[in-house]
C-alpha positions as CSV (number, residue, x, y, z in Angstrom):
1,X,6.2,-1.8,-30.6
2,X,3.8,-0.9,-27.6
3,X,4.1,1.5,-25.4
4,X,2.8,0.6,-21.7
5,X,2.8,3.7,-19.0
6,X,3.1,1.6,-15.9
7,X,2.0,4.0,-12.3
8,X,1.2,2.6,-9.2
9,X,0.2,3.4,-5.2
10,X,-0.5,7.1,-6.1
11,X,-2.4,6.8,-2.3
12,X,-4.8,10.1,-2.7
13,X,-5.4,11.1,0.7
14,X,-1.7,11.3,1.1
15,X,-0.4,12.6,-2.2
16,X,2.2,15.1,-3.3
17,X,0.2,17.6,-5.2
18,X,3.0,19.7,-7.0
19,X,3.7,15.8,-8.3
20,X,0.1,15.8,-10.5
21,X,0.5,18.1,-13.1
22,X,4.1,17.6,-14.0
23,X,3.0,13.6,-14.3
24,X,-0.1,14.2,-16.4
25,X,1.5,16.4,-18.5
26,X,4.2,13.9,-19.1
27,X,1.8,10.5,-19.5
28,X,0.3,12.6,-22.4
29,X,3.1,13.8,-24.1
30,X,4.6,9.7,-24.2
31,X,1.5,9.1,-25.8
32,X,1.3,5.5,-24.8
33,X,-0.9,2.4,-26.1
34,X,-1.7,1.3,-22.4
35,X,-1.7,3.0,-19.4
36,X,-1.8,0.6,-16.3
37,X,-2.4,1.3,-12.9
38,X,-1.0,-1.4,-10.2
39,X,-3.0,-0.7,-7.4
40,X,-3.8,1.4,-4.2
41,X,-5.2,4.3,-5.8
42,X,-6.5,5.7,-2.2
43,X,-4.7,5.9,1.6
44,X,-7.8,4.9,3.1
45,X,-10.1,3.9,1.0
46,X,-12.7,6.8,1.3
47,X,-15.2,8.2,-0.8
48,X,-13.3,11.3,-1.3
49,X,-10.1,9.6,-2.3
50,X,-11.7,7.4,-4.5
51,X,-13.6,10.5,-6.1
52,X,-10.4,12.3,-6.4
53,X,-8.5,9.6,-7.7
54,X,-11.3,8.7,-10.7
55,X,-11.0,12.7,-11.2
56,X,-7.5,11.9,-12.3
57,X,-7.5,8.9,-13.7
58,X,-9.9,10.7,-16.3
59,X,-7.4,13.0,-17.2
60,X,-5.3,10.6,-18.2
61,X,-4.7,8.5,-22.1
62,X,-6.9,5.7,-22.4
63,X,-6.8,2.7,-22.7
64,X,-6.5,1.8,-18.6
65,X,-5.7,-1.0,-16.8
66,X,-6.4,-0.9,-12.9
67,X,-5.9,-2.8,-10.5
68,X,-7.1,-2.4,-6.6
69,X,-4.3,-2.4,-3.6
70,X,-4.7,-3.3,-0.2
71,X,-5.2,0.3,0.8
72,X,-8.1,0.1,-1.1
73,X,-9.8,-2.0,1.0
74,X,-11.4,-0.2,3.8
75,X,-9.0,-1.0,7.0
76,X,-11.3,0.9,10.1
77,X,-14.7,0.1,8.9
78,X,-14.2,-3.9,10.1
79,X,-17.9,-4.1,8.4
80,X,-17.3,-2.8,5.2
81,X,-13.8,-4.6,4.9
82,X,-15.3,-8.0,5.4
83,X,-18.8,-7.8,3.2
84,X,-18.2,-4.7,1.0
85,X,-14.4,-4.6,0.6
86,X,-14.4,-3.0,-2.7
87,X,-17.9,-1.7,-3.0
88,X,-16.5,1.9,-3.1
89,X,-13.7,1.1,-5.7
90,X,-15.9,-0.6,-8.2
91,X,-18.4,2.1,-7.5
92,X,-15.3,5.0,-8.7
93,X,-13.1,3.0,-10.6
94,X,-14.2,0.5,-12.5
95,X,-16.7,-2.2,-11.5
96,X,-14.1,-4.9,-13.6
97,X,-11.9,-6.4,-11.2
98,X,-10.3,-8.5,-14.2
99,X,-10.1,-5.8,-16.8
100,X,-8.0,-6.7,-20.2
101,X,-6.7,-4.7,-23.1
102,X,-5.3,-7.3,-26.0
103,X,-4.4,-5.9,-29.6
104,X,-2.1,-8.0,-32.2
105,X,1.1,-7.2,-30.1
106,X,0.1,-7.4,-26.8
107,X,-2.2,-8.8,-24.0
108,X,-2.5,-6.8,-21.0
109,X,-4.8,-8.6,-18.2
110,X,-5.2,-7.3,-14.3
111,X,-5.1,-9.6,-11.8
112,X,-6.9,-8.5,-8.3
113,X,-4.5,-9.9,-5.1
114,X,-6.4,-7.6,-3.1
115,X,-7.8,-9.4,0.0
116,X,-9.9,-8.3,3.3
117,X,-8.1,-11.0,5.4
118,X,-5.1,-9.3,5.3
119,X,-4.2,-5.8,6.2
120,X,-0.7,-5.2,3.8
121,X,-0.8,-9.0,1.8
122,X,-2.0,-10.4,-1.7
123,X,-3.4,-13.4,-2.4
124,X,-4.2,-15.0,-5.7
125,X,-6.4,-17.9,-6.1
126,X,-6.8,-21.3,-8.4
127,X,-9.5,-19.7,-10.3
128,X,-8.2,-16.9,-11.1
129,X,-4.6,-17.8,-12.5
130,X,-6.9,-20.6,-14.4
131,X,-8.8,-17.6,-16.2
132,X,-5.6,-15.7,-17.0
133,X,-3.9,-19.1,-18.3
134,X,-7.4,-19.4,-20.3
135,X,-7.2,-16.6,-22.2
136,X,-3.7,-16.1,-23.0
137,X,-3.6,-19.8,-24.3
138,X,-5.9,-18.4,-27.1
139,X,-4.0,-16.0,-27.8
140,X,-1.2,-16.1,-31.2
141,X,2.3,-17.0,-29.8
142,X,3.9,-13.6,-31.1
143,X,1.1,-11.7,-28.7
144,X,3.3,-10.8,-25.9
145,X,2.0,-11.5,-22.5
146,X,1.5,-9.5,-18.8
147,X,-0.4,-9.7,-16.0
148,X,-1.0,-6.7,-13.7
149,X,-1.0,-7.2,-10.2
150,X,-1.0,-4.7,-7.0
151,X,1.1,-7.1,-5.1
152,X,4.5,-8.7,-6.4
153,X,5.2,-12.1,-7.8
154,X,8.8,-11.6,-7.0
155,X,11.2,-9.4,-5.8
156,X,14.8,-8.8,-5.3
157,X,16.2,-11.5,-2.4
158,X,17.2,-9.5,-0.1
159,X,14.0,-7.6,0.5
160,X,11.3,-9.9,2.5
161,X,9.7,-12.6,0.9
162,X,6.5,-12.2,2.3
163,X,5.7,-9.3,0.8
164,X,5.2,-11.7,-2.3
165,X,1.6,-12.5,-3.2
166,X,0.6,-15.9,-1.7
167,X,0.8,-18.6,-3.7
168,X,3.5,-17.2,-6.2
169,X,4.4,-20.6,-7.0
170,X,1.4,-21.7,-8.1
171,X,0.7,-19.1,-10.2
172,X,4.3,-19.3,-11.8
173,X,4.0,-22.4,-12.5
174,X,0.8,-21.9,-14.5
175,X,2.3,-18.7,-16.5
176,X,5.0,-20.9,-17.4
177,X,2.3,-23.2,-19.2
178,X,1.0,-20.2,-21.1
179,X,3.8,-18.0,-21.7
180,X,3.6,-14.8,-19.7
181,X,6.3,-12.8,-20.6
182,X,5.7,-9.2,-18.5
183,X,4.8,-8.9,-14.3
184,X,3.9,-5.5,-13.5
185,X,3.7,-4.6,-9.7
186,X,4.0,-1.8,-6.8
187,X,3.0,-2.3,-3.3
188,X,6.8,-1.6,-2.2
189,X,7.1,1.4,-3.3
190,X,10.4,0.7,-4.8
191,X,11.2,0.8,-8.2
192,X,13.8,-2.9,-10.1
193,X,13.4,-4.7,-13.0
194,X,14.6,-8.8,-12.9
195,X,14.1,-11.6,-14.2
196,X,12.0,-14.5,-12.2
197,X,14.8,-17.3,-12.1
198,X,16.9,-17.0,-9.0
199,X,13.1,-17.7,-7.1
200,X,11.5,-20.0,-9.5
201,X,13.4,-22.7,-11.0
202,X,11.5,-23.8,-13.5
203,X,13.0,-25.3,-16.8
204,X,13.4,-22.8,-20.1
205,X,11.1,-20.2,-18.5
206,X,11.8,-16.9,-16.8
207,X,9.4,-13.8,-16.9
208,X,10.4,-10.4,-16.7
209,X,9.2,-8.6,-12.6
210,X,9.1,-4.6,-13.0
211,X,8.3,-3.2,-9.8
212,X,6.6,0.7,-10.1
213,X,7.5,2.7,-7.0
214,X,4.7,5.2,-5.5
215,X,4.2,8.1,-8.8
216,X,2.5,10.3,-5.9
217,X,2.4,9.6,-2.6
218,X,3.7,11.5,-0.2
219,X,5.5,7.8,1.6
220,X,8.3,7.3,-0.4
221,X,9.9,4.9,1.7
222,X,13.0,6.4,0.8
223,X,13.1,6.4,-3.1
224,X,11.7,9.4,-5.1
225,X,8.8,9.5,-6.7
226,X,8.4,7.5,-10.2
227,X,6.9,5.5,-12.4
228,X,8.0,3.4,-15.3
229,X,7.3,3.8,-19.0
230,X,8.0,0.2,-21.4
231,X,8.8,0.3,-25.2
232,X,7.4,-4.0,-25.4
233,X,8.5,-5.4,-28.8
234,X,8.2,-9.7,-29.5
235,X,11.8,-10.3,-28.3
236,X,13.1,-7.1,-26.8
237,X,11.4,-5.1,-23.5
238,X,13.0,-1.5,-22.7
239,X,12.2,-0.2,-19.3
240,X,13.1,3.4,-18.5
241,X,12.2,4.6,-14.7
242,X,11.5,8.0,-14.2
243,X,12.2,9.9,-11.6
244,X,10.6,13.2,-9.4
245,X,14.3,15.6,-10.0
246,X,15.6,18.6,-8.1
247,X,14.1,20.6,-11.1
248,X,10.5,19.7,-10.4
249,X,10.0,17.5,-13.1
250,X,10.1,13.7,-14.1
251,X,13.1,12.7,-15.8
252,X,14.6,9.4,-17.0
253,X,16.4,8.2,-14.2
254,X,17.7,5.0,-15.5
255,X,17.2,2.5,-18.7
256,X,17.1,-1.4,-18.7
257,X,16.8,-3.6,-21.7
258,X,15.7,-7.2,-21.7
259,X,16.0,-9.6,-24.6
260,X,14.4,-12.8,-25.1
261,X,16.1,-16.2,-25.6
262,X,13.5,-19.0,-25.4
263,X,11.5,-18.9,-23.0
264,X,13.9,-17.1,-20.9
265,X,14.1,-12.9,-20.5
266,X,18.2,-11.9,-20.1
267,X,19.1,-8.4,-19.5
268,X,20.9,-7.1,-22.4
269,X,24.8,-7.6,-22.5
């Protein structure tokens, strides 16, 4: 079994700071094999906020895998968003904007859907979702697969659809062919766990989406701060979601279990 912290949109520049210790604390005492960060570390993609947010990062278990958001693309500077757009993140964060942790359980491999042509979208492209479907097809069956993205590859149908990355269906379609088992997401700020079958119909395959809500920020959007922590075994996924209380402190706020059959992940019965 692996362990996989999953945090995401922590925005410094806008962040909750009574939230940072509490949630370092708590990442440290789940000791976990993987901690992965889905994406818009900064509110504005400054120097500061990017300093501050590589400050925390570093206090956090390694290994890491992060991903950039939108908001950390510079949205003011038109300059810098169209020829530098992640000059300052890859000089702060990490200059890998395909990073990958793989062991003999699991495959973790970040996907960046960050894009200066947009102000809030994702986009993914052909040769990108070729070099994930690459390297996971050399990969042992029982290695279980995810991909780490800032922006979603589904969501729940009655929030908007175009808040999905552009050109989901391409990209399914591809991890189909290779087996991807685990989508881990933010962006919305809202925390759900489902499988990918009610949008993609696509014959003996269905992934497992888990969307992170903001760990940090002070935009909740209306859900509490949280973050998601996943026990990943061959066949089984548990996803607890933890949540900021009324006691000042992150507690398990609710449990999901997924099993496999096939290709297919079903919730537990």
């Amino acid at each position: 079994m692996r362990t996989l912290v999953h945090i995401s949109d922590l925005h410094f520049g806008r962040v909750d700071n009574q939230l940072l210790a509490p949630l370092r604390q708590l990442i440290g005492d789940l000791r976990p094999d993987v901690v992965v960060v889905s994406g818009d570390l900064t509110q504005r993609a400054r120097s500061a906020q990017f300093r501050q947010a590589r400050h925390y990062l570093d206090t956090l278990p390694e290994p890491q895998i992060v991903v950039p958001g939108n908001h950390d693309i510079p949205l003011y500077n038109v300059a810098a968003r169209f020829f530098q757009p992640l000059v300052k993140y890859r000089r702060y964060i990490t200059r890998d904007l395909a990073p990958e942790y793989v062991d003999g359980e699991i495959a973790v491999l970040g996907l960046n859907t960050a894009r200066s042509l947009t102000f809030k979208d994702g986009r993914v492209n052909r040769r990108q979702v070729e070099y994930l479907r690459q390297r996971f097809t050399r990969l042992p069956r029982e290695v279980t697969r995810v991909v780490v993205t800032h922006h979603p590859f589904d969501l729940p149908q009655h929030l908007d659809r175009d808040d999905l990355v552009d050109r989901a269906p391409m990209a399914m379609e591809a991890f189909a062919g290779c087996g991807v088992d685990l989508l881990l997401a933010g962006h919305m700020h809202t925390s759900h766990s489902h499988n990918t079958s009610e949008r993609y119909e696509i014959d003996g395959y269905a992934a497992l989406a888990v969307q992170a809500g903001t760990a940090t920020s002070t935009r909740s959007r209306g859900e509490t701060n949280s973050f998601n922590v996943l026990r990943v075994e061959h066949d089984e996924i548990q996803v607890e979601r933890y949540a900021w209380s009324e006691n000042n402190a992150f507690t398990v706020a609710a449990t999901d279990t997924f099993r496999r059959q096939g290709g297919v992940w079903h919730p537990a019965a």
